[in-house]
Kinemage of the C-alpha trace (Angstrom):
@kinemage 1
@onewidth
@group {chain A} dominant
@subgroup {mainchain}
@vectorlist {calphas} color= white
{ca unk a 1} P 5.671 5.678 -24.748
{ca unk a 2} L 6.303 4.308 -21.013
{ca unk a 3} L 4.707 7.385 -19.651
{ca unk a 4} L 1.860 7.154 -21.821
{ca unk a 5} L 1.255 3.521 -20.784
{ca unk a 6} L 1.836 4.407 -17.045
{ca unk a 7} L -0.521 7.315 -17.086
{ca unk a 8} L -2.823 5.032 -18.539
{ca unk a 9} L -2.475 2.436 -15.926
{ca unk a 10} L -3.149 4.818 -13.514
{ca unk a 11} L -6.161 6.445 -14.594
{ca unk a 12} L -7.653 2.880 -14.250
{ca unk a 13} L -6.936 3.238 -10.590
{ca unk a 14} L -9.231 5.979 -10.080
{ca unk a 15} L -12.053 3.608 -10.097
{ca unk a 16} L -11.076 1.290 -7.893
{ca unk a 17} L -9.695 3.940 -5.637
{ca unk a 18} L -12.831 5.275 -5.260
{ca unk a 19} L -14.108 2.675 -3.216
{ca unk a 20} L -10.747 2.961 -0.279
{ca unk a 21} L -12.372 6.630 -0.078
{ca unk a 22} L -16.214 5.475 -0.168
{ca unk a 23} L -18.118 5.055 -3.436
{ca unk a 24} L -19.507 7.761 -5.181
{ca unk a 25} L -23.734 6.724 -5.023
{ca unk a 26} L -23.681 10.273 -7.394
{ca unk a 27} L -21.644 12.425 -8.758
{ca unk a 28} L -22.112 15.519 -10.734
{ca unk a 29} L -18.811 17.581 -12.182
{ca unk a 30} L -17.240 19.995 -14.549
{ca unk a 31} L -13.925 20.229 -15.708
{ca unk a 32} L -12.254 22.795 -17.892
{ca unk a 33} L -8.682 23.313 -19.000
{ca unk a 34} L -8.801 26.657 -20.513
{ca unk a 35} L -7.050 27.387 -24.067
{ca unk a 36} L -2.850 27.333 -23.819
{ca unk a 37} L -0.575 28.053 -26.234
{ca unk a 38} L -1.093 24.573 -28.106
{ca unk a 39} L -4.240 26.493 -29.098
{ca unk a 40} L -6.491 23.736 -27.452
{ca unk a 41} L -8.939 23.570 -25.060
{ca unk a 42} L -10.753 21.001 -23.402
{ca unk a 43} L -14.492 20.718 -21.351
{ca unk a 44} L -15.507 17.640 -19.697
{ca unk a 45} L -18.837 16.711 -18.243
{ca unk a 46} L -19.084 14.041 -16.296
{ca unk a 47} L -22.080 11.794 -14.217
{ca unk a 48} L -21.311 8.941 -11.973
{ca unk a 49} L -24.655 6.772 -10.690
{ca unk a 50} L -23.821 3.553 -8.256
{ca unk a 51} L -26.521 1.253 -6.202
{ca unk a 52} L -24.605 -0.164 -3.504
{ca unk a 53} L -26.354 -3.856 -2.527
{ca unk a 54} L -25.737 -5.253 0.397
{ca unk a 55} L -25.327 -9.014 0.628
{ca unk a 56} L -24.380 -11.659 3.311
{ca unk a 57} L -21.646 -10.613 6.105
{ca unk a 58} L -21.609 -6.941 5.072
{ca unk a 59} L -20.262 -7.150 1.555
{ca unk a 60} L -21.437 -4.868 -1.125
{ca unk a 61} L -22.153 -5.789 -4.561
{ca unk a 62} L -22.185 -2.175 -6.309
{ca unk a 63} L -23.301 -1.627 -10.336
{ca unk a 64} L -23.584 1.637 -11.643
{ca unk a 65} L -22.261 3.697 -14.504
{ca unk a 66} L -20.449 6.615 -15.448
{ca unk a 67} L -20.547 9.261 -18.514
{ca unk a 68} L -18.164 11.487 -19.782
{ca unk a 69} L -18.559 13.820 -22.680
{ca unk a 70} L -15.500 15.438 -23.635
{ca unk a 71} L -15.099 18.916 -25.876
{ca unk a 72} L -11.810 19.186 -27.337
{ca unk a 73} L -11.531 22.841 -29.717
{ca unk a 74} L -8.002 23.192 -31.410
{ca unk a 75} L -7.224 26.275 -33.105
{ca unk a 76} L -3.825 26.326 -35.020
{ca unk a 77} L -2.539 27.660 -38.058
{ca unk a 78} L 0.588 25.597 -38.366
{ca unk a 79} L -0.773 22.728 -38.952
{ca unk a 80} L -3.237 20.908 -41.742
{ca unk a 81} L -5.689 18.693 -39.675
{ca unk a 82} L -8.921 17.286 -40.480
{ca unk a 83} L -11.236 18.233 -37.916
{ca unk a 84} L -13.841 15.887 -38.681
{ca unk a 85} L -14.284 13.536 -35.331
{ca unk a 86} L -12.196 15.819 -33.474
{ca unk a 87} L -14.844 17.890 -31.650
{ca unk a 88} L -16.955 15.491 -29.052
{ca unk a 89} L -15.702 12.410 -26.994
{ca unk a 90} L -17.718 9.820 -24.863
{ca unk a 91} L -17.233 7.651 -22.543
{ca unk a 92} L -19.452 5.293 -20.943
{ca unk a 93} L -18.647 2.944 -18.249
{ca unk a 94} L -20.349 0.216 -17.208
{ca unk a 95} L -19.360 -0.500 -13.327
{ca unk a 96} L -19.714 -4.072 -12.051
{ca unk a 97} L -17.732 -4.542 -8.416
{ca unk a 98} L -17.970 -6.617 -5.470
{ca unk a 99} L -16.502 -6.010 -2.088
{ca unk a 100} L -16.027 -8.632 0.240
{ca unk a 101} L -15.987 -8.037 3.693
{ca unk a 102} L -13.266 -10.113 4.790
{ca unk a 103} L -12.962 -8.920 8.395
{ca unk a 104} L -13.586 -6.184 10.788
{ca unk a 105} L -10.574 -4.099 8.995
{ca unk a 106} L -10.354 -5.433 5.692
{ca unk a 107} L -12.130 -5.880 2.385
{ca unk a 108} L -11.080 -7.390 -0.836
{ca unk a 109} L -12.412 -5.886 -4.204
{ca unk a 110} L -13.156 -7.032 -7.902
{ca unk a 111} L -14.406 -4.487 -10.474
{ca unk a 112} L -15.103 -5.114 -14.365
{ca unk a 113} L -15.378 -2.516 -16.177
{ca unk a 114} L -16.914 -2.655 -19.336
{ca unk a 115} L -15.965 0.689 -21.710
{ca unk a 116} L -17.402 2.225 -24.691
{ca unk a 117} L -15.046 4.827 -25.775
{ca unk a 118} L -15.686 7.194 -29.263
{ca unk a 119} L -16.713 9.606 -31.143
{ca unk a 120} L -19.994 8.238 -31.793
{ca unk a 121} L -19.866 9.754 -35.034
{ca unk a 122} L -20.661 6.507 -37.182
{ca unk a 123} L -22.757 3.358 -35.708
{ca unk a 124} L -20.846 1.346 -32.552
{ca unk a 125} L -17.697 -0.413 -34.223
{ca unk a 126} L -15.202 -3.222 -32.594
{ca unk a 127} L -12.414 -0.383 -31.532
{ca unk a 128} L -15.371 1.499 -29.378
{ca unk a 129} L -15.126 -0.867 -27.210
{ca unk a 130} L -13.120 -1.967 -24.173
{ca unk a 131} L -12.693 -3.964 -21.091
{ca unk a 132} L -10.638 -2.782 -17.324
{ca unk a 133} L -10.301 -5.477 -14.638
{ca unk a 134} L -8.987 -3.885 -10.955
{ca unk a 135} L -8.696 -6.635 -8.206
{ca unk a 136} L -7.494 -5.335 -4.889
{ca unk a 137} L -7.708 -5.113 -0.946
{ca unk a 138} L -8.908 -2.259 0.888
{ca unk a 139} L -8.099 -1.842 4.912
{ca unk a 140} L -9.741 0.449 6.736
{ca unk a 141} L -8.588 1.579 10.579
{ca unk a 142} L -11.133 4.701 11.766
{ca unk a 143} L -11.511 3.442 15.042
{ca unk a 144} L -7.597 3.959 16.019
{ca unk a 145} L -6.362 7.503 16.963
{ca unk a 146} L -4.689 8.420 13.700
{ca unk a 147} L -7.391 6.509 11.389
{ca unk a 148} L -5.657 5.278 8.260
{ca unk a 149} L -7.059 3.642 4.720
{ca unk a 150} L -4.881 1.419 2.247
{ca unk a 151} L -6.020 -0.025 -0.867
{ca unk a 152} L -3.489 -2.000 -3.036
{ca unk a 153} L -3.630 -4.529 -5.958
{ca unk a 154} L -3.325 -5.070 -9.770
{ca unk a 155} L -5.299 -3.445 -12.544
{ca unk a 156} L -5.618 -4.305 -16.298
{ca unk a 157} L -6.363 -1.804 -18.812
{ca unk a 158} L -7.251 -3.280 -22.132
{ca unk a 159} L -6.493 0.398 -23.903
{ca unk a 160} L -2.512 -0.164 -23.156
{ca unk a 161} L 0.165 -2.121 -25.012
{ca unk a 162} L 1.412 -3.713 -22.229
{ca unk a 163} L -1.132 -6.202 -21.592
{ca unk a 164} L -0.158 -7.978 -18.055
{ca unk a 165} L -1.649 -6.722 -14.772
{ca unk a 166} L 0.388 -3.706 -13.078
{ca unk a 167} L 0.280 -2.431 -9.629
{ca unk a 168} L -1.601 -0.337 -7.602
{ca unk a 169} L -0.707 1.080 -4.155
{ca unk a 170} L -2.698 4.272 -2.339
{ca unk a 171} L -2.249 5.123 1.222
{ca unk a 172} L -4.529 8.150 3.151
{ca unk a 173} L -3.360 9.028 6.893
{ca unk a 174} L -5.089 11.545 9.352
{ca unk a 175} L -2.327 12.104 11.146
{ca unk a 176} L -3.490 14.935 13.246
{ca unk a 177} L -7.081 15.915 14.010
{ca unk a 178} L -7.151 18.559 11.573
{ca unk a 179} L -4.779 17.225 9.089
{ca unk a 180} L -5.049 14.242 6.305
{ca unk a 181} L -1.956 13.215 4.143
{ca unk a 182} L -3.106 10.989 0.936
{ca unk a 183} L 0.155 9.148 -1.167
{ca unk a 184} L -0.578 7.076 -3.791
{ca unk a 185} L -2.056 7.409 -7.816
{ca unk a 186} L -3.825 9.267 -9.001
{ca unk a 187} L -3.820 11.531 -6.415
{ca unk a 188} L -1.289 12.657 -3.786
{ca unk a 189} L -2.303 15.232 -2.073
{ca unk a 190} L -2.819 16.736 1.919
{ca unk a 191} L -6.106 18.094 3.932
{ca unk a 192} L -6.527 20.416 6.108
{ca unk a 193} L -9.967 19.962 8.157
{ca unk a 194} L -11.789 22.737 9.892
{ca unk a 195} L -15.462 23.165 11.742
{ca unk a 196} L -18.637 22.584 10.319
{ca unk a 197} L -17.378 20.310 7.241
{ca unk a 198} L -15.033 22.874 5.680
{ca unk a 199} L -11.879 21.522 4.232
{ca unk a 200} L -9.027 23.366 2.198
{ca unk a 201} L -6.693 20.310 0.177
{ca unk a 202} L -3.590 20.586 -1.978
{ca unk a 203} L -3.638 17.819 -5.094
{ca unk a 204} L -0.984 16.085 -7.199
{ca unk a 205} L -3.237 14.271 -9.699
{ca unk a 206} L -3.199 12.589 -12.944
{ca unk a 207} L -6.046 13.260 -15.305
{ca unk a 208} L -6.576 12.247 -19.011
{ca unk a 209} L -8.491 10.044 -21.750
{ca unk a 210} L -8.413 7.453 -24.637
{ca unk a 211} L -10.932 7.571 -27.305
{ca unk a 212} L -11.182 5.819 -31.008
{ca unk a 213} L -11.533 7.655 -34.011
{ca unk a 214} L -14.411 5.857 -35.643
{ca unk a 215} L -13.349 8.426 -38.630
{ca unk a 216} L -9.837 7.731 -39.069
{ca unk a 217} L -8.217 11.648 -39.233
{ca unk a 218} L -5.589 11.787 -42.127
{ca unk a 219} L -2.525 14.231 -41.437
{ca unk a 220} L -0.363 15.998 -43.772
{ca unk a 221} L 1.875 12.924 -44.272
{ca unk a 222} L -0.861 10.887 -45.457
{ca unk a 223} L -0.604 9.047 -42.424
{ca unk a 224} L -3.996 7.979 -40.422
{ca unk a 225} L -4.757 8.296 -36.661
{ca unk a 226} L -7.058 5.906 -35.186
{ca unk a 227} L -7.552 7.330 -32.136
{ca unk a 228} L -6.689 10.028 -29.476
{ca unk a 229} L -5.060 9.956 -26.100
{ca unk a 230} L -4.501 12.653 -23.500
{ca unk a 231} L -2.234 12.464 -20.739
{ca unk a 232} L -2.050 15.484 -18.104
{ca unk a 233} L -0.235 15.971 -14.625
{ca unk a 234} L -2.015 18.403 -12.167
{ca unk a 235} L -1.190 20.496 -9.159
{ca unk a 236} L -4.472 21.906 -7.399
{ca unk a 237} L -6.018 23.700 -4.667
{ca unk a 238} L -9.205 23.294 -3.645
{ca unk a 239} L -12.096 23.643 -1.441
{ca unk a 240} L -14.879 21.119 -0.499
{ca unk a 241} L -18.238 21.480 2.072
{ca unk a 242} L -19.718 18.311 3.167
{ca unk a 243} L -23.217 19.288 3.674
{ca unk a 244} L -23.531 16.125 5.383
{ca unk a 245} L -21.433 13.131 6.199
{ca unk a 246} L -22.484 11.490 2.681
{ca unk a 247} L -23.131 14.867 0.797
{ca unk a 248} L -20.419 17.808 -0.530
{ca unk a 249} L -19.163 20.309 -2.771
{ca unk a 250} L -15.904 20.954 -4.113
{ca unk a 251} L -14.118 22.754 -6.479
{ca unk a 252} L -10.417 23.364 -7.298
{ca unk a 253} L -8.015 24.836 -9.176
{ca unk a 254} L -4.958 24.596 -10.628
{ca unk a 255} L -2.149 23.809 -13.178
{ca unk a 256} L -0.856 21.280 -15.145
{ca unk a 257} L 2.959 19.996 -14.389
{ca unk a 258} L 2.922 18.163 -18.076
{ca unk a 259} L 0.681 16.991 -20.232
{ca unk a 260} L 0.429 15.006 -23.796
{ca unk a 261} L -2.305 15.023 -26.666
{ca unk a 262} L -1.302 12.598 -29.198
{ca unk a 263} L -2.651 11.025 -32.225
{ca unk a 264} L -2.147 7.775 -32.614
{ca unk a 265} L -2.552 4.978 -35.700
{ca unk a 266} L -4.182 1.581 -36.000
{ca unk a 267} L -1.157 -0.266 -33.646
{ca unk a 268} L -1.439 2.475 -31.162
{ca unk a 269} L 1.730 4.318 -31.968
{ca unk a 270} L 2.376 7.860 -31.579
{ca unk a 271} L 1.899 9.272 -34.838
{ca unk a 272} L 1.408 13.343 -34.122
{ca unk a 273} L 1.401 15.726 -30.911
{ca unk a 274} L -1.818 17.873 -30.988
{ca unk a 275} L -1.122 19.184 -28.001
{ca unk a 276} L 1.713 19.382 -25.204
{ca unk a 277} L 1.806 22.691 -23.491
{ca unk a 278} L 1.139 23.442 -19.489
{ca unk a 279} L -2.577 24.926 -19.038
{ca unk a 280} L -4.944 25.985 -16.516
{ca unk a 281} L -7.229 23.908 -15.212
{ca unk a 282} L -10.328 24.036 -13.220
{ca unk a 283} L -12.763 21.482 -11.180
{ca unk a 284} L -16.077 21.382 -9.577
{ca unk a 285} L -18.683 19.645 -8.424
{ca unk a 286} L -21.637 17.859 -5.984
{ca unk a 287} L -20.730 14.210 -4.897
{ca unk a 288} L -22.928 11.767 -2.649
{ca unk a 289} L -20.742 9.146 -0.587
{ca unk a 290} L -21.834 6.122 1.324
């Protein structure tokens, strides 16, 4: 259960995260972790759209969204599980952030995140629904000879049991002029940089998901789960081509170190593992930066 709320805490991060590495104005990507021997396999599809705004002294008041439709296919014959519910997830941010320029090298940053999170099978009900609050300060050194970028704070992630603000810390280093090192969550990871906007990168990330059952699935024990959380570890390697400074492609490759598909009941509990072996797992995409 500590992993599963830590996992949790850091997927929040990503958000928040993404503004230390410059905010995503659009992104278009495809995930897929093929089937393993769980006999499940999962398909995401997601969109992210941000408008940047500039306001006085160089802050940025950004509000976008994101979507993310999940496919989830199990196939086992050990098991008696209603599939109804289990097929299709979404997940719909609303992003609301403001970055204050606070001098030349650093910024501090507030994002609310507003989260719709279901099935969608049955009209919008209380559990769809959830709030993330990141607040955080970003410093950003590219005019020194081994340019560096911190971003550090707290994040709260209404979808976890522990509700108190938790820490955040990432860290990115070019530490050579063809080499980047990135430590921090939820990605760790190192670049290698070479001509004309071709990069080759190792990752260490975490990936996953929290949805409600707005059908509450009944299991052989005549227990019911109210919802559905997956929690995955990742090692990849990848390739990305900025087209322009702003503008690239990427797609990687990899495998998962762990990972954790549980049902859960009404209080958030554990109540069934749907799926916990290792699995393939592919990524790609077209992103557009500031």
């Amino acid at each position: 259960m500590r992993l599963a709320v830590l996992i949790s805490l850091l997927l929040l991060c990503i958000f928040s995260l993404t503004y230390g590495q410059t905010p995503d104005v659009f992104r278009l990507e495809y995930m897929l972790m093929p089937r393993n021997d769980s006999g499940a396999k999962l398909a995401r599809f997601k969109v992210v759209a941000n408008i940047p705004l500039k306001v006085k002294d160089s802050s940025l008041f950004v509000v976008g969204g994101e979507y993310n439709r999940l496919a989830y296919d199990l196939q086992r014959k050990d098991i008696t599980l209603g599939q109804e519910g289990l097929n299709y997830f979404h997940i719909v941010d609303l992003n609301l952030a403001y970055v204050h320029h606070y001098s030349k090298n650093w910024r501090f940053i507030g994002v609310l995140t507003p989260r719709l999170s279901s099935t969608l099978t049955n009209p919008l009900e209380n559990g769809d629904f959830l709030v993330n609050v990141t607040v955080g300060a970003f410093r950003d050194r590219q005019d020194i000879s081994k340019p560096t970028r911190l971003v550090m704070g707290l994040a709260y992630n209404s979808a976890i049991a522990l509700h108190i603000p938790l820490p955040f810390l990432y860290f990115e280093k070019r530490f050579h002029p063809n080499w980047t090192y990135v430590v921090g969550v939820p990605k760790t990871g190192l670049k290698r940089h070479f001509k004309n906007g071709h990069i080759i990168q190792t990752e260490f990330i975490l990936d996953g998901y929290f949805v409600n059952l707005q059908n509450d699935t009944a299991l052989a024990d005549a227990s019911f789960a109210s919802s559905i959380s997956s929690s995955a570890a990742v090692i990849t390697l990848g390739y990305s081509y900025n087209i322009t400074k702003e503008m690239s492609f990427y797609a990687f490759a990899g495998h998962t170190v762990f990972q954790s598909g549980v049902l859960r009941d009404i209080d958030r509990n554990d109540i069934f593992t749907l799926n916990d072996d290792p699995s393939f797992y592919f990524r790609t995409g077209f992103r557009i930066g500031l």
